[in-house]
C-alpha positions as CSV (number, residue, x, y, z in Angstrom):
1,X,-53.9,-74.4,-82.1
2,X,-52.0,-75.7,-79.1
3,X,-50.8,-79.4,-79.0
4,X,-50.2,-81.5,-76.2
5,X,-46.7,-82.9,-76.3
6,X,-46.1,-86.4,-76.8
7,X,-44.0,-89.0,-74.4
8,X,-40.9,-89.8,-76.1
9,X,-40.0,-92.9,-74.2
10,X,-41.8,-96.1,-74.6
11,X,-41.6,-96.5,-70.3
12,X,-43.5,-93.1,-69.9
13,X,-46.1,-94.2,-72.5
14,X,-46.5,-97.3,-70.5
15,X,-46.6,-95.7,-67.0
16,X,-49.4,-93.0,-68.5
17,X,-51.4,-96.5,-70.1
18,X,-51.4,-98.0,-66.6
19,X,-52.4,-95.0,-64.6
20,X,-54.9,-93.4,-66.9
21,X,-58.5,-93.1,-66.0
22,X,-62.0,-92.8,-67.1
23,X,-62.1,-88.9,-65.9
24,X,-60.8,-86.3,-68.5
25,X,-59.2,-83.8,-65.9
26,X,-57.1,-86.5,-63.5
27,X,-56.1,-87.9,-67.1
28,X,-54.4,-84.3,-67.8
29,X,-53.2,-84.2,-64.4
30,X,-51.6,-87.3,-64.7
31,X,-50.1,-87.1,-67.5
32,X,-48.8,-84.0,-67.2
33,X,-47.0,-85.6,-64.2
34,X,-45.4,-88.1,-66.4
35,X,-44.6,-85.8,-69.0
36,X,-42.7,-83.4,-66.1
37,X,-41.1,-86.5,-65.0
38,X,-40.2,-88.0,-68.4
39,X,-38.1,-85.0,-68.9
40,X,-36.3,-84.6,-65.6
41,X,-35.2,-88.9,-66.6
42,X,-33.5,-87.6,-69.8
43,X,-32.2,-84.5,-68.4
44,X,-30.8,-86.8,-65.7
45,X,-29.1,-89.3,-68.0
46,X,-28.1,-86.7,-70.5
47,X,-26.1,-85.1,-68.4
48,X,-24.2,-88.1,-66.6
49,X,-23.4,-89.4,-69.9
50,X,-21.8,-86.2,-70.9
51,X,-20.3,-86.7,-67.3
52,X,-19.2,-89.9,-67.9
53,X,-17.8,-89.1,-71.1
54,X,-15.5,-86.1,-69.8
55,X,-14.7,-87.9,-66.9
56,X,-12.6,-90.6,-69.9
57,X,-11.5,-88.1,-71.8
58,X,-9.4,-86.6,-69.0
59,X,-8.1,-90.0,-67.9
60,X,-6.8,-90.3,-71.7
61,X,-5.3,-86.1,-72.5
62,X,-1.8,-85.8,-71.2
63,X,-1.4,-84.0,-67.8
64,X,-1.8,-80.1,-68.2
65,X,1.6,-78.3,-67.8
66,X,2.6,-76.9,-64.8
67,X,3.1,-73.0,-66.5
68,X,0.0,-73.5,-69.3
69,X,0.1,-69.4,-69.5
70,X,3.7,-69.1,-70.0
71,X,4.2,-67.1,-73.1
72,X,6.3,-68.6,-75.7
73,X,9.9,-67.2,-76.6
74,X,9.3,-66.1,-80.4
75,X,12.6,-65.5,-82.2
76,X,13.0,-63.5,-85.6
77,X,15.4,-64.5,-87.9
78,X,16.3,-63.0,-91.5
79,X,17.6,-66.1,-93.3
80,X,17.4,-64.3,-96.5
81,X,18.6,-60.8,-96.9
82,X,16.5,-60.2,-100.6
83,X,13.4,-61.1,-99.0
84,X,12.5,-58.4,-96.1
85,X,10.5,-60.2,-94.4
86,X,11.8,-63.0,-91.4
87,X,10.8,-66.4,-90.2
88,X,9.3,-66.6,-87.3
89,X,9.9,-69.4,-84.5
90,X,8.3,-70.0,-81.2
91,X,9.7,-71.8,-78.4
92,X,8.1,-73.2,-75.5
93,X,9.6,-73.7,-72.1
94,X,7.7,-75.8,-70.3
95,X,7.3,-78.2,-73.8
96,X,11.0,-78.3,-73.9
97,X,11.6,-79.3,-70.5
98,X,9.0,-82.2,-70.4
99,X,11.1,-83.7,-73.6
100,X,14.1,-83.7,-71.5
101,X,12.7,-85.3,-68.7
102,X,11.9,-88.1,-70.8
């Protein structure tokens, strides 16, 4: 059996209270209205919180690099010759030379 879905904000119940009638079918209509617009309000402020919230994280993050895609330099070195097997080191460029600015 199919419900009708309930307001989830204490406004929209209140706007549906004041609007509602003594007729059945403009009752529906109405609230189906409220219901429509209920969801568009939380869509709305959803998504310009999540807005707002990016919008500080970027103001806090470091600036981006100027080469983010510049592969690393990775150097192999055999430190010990009984053990095959080498230690890997990465080095990147455009990390190095913002340290040296500073």
């Amino acid at each position: 059996m199919h419900q009708v879905p309930k307001l989830r904000l204490a406004k929209s119940r209140k706007l549906y209270r004041s609007l509602k009638t003594p007729y059945l079918g403009i009752n529906f209509l109405i609230y189906g209205f409220v219901y429509w617009l209920e969801d568009r309000v939380i869509e709305y402020k959803t998504k310009s919180a999540i807005d707002v919230a990016l919008i500080r994280l970027k103001a806090e993050l470091p600036p981006e690099p100027d080469n983010p895609w510049e592969p690393p330099e990775i150097s192999e070195v055999y430190e010990d010759p009984e053990i095959p097997l080498p230690t890997l080191r990465a080095r990147y460029r455009w990390a190095e030379s913002k340290d040296e600015q500073k």
